[in-house]
Biopython code that builds the backbone (N, CA, C, O; Angstrom):
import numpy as np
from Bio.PDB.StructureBuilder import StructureBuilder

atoms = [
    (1, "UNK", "N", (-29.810, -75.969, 137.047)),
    (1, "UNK", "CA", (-30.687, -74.835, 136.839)),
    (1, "UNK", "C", (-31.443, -74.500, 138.127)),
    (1, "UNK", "O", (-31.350, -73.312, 138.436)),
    (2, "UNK", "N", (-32.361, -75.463, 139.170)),
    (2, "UNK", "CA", (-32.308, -74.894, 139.997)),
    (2, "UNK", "C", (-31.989, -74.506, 141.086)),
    (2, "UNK", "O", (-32.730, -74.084, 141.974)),
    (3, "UNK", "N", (-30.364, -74.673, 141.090)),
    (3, "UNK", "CA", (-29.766, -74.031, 142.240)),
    (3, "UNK", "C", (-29.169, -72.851, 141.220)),
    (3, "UNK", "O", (-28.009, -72.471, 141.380)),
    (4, "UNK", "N", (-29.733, -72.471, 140.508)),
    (4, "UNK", "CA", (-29.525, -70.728, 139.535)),
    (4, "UNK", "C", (-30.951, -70.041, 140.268)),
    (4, "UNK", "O", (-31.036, -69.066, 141.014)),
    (5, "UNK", "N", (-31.935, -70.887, 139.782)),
    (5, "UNK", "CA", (-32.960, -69.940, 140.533)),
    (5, "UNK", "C", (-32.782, -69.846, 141.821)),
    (5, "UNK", "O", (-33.175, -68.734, 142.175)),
    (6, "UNK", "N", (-32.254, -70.659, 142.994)),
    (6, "UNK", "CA", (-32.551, -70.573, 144.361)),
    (6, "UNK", "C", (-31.775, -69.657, 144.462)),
    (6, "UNK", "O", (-32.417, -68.741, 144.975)),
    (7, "UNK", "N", (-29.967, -69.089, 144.140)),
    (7, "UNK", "CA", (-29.504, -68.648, 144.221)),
    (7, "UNK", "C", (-30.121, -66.926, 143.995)),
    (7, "UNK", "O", (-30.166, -66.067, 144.876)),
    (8, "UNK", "N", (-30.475, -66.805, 142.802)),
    (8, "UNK", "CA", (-31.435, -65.382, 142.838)),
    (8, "UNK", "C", (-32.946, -65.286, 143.333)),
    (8, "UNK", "O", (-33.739, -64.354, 143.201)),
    (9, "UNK", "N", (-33.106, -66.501, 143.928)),
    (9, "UNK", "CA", (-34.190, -65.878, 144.778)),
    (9, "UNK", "C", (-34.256, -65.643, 145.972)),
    (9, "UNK", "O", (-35.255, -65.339, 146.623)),
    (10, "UNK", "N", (-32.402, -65.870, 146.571)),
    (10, "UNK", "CA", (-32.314, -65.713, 147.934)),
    (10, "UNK", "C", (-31.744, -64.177, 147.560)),
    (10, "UNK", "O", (-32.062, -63.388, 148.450)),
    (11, "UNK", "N", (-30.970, -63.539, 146.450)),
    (11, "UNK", "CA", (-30.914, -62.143, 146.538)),
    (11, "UNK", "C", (-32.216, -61.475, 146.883)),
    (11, "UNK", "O", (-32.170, -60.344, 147.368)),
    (12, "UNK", "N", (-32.938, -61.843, 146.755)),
    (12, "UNK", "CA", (-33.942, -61.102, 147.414)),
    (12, "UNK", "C", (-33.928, -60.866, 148.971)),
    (12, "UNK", "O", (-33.817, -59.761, 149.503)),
    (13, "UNK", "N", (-34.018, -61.716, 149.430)),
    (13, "UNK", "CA", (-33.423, -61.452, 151.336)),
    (13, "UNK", "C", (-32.386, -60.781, 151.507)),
    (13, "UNK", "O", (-32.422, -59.648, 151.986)),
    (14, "UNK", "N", (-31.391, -61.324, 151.173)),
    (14, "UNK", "CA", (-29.776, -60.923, 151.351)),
    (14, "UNK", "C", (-29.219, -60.444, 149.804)),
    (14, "UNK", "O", (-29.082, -61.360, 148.993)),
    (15, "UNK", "N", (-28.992, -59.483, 149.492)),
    (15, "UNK", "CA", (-28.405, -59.190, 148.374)),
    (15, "UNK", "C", (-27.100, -59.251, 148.358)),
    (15, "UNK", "O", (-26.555, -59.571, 147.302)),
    (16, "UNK", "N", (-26.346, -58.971, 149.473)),
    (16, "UNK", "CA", (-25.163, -59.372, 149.481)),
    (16, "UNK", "C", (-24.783, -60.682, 150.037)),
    (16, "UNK", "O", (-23.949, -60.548, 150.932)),
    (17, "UNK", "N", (-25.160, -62.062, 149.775)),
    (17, "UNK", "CA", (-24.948, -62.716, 150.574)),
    (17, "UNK", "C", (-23.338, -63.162, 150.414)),
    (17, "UNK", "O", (-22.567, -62.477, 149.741)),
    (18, "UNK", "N", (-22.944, -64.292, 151.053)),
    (18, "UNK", "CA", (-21.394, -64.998, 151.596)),
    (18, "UNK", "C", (-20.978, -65.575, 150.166)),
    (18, "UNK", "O", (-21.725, -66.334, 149.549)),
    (19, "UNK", "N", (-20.171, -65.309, 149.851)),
    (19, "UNK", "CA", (-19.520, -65.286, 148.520)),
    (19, "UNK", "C", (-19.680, -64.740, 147.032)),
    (19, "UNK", "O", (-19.268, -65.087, 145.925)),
    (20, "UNK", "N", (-20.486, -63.707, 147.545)),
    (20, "UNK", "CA", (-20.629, -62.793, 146.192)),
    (20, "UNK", "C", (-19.245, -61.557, 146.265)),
    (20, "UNK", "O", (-18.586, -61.162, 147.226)),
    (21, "UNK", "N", (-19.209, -61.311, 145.240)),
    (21, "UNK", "CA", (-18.598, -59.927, 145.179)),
    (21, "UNK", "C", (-18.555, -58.597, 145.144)),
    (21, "UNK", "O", (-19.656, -58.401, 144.629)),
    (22, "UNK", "N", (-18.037, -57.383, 145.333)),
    (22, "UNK", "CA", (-18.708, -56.397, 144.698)),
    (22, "UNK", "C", (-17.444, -56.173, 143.729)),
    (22, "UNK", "O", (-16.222, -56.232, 143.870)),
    (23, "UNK", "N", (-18.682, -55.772, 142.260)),
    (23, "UNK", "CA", (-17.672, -55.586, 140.770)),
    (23, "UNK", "C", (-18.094, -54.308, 140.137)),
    (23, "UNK", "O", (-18.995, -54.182, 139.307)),
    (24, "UNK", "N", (-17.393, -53.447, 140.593)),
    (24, "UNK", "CA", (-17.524, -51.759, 140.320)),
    (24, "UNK", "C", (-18.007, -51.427, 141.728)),
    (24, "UNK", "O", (-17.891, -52.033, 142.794)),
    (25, "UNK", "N", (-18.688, -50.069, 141.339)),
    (25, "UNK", "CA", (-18.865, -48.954, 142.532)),
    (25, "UNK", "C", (-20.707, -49.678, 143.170)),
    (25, "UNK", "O", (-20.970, -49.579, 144.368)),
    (26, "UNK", "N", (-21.646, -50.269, 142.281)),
    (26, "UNK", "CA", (-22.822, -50.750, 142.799)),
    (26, "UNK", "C", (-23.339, -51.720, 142.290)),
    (26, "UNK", "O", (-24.559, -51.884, 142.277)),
    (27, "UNK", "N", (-22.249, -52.766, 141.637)),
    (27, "UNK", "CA", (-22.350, -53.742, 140.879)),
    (27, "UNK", "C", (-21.803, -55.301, 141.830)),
    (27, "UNK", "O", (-20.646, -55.454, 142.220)),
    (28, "UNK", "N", (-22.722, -56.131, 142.010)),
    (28, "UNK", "CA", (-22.158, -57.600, 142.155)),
    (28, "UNK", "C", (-22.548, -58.561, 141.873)),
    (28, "UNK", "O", (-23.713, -58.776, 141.539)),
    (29, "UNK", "N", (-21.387, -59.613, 141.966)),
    (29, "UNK", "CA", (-20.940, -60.692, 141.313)),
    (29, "UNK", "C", (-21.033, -62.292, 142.247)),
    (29, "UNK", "O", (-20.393, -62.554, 143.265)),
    (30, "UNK", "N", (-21.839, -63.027, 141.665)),
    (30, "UNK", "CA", (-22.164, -63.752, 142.522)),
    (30, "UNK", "C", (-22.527, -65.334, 141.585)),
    (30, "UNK", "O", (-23.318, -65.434, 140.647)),
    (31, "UNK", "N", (-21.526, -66.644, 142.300)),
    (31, "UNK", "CA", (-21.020, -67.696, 141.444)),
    (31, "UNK", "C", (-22.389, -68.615, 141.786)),
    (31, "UNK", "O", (-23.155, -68.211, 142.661)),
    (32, "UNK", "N", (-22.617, -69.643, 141.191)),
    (32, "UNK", "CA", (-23.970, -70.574, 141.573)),
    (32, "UNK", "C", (-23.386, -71.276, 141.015)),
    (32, "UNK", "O", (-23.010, -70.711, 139.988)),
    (33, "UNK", "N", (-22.692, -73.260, 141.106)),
    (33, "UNK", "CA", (-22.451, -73.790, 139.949)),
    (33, "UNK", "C", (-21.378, -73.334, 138.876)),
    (33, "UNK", "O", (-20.354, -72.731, 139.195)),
    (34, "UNK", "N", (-21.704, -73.675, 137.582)),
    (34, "UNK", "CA", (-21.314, -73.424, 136.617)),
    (34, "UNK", "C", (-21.656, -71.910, 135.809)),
    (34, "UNK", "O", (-21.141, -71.526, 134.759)),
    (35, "UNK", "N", (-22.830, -71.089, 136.760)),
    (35, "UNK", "CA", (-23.511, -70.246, 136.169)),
    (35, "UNK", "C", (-22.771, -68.460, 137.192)),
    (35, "UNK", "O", (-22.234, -68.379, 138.297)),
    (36, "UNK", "N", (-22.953, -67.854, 136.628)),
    (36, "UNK", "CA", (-22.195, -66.251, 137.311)),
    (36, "UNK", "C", (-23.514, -65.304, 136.544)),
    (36, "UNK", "O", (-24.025, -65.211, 135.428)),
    (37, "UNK", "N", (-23.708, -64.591, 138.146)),
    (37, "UNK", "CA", (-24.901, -63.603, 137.858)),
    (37, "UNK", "C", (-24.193, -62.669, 138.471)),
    (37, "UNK", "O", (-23.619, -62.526, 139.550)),
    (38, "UNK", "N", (-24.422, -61.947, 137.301)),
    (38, "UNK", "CA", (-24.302, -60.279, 137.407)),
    (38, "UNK", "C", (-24.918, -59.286, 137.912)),
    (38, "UNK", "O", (-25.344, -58.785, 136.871)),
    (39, "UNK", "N", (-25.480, -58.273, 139.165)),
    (39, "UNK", "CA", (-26.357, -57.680, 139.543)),
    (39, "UNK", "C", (-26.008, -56.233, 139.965)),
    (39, "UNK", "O", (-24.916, -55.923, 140.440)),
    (40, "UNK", "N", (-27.121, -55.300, 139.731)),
    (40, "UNK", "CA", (-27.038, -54.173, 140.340)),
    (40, "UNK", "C", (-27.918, -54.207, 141.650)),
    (40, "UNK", "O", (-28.933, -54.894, 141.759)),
    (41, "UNK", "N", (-27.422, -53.408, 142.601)),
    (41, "UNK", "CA", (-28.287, -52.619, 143.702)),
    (41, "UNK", "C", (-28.551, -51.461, 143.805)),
    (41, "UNK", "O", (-27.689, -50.631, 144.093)),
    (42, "UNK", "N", (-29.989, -51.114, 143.558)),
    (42, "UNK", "CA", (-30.682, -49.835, 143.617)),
    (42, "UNK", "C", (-31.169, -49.575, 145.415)),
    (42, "UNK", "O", (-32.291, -49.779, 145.878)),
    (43, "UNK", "N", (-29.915, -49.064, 146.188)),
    (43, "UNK", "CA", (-30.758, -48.601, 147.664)),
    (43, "UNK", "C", (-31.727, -47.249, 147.396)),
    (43, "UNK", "O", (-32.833, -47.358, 147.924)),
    (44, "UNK", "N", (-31.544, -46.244, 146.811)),
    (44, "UNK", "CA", (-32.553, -45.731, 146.304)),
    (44, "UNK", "C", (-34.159, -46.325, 146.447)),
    (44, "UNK", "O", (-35.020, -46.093, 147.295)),
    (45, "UNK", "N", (-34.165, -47.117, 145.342)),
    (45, "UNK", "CA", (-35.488, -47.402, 145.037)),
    (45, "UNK", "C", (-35.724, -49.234, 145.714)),
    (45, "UNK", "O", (-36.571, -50.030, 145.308)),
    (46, "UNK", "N", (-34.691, -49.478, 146.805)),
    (46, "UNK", "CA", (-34.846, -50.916, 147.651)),
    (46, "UNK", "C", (-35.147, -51.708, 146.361)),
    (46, "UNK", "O", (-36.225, -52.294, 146.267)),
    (47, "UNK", "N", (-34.135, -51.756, 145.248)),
    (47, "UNK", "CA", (-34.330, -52.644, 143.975)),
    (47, "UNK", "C", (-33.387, -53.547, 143.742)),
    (47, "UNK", "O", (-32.485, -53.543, 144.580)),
    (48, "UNK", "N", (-33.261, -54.579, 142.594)),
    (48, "UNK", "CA", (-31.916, -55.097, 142.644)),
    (48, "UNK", "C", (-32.543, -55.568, 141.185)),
    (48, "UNK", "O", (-33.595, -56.077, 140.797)),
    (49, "UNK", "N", (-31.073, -55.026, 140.487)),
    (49, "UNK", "CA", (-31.030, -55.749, 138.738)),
    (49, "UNK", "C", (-30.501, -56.827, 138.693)),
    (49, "UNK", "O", (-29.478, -56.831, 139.376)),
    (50, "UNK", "N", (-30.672, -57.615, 138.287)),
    (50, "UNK", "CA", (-30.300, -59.116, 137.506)),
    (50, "UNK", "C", (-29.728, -58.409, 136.109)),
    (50, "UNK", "O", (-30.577, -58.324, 135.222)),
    (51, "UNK", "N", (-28.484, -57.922, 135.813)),
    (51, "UNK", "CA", (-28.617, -57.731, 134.653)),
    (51, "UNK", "C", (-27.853, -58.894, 133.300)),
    (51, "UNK", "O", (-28.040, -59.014, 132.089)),
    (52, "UNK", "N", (-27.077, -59.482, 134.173)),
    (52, "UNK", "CA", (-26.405, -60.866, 133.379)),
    (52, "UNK", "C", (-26.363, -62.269, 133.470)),
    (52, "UNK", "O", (-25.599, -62.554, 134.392)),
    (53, "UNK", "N", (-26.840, -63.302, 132.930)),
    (53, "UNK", "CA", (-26.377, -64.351, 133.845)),
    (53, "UNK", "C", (-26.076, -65.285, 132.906)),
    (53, "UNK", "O", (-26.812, -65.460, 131.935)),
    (54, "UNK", "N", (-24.737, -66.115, 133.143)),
    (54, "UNK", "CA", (-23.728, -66.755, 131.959)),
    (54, "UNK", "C", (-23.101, -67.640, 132.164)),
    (54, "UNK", "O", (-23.495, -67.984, 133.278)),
    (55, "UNK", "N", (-22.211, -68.435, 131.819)),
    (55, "UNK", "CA", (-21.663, -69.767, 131.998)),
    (55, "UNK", "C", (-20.281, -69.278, 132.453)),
    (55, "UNK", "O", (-19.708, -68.263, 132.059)),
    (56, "UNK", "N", (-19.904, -70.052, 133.226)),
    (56, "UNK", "CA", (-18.128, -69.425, 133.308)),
    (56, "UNK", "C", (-17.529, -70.212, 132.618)),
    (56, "UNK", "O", (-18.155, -71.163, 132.149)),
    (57, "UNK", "N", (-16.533, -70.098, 132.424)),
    (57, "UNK", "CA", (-15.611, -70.913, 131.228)),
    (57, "UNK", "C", (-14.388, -71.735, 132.324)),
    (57, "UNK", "O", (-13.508, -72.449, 131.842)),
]
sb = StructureBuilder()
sb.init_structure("model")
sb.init_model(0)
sb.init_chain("A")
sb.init_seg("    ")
for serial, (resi, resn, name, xyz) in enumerate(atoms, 1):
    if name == "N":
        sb.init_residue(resn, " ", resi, " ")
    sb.init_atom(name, np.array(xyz, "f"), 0.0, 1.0, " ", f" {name:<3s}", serial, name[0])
structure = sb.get_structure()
């Protein structure tokens, strides 16, 4: 668990960091562990969604 949090609290610096993905047109994908977080990027509004985060199988 907390290399889940360190992992989204370094999206904050680097949103794209070294082994994430991009999944759709402003959507990425990014592995920690056993755990896969799902995120949007708002350059617009310098934001970033957390909108999933789940176990991989």
């Amino acid at each position: 668990m907390d290399a889940l949090l360190h992992a989204t609290d370094r999206l904050a610096d680097d949103p794209a960091p070294e082994g994430s993905r991009a999944w759709g047109s402003s959507h990425r994908r990014l592995h920690s562990g056993p755990w896969r977080i799902l995120y949007r990027i708002d350059t617009q509004n310098s934001t970033l969604h957390i909108e999933h985060v789940g176990h991989t199988a």
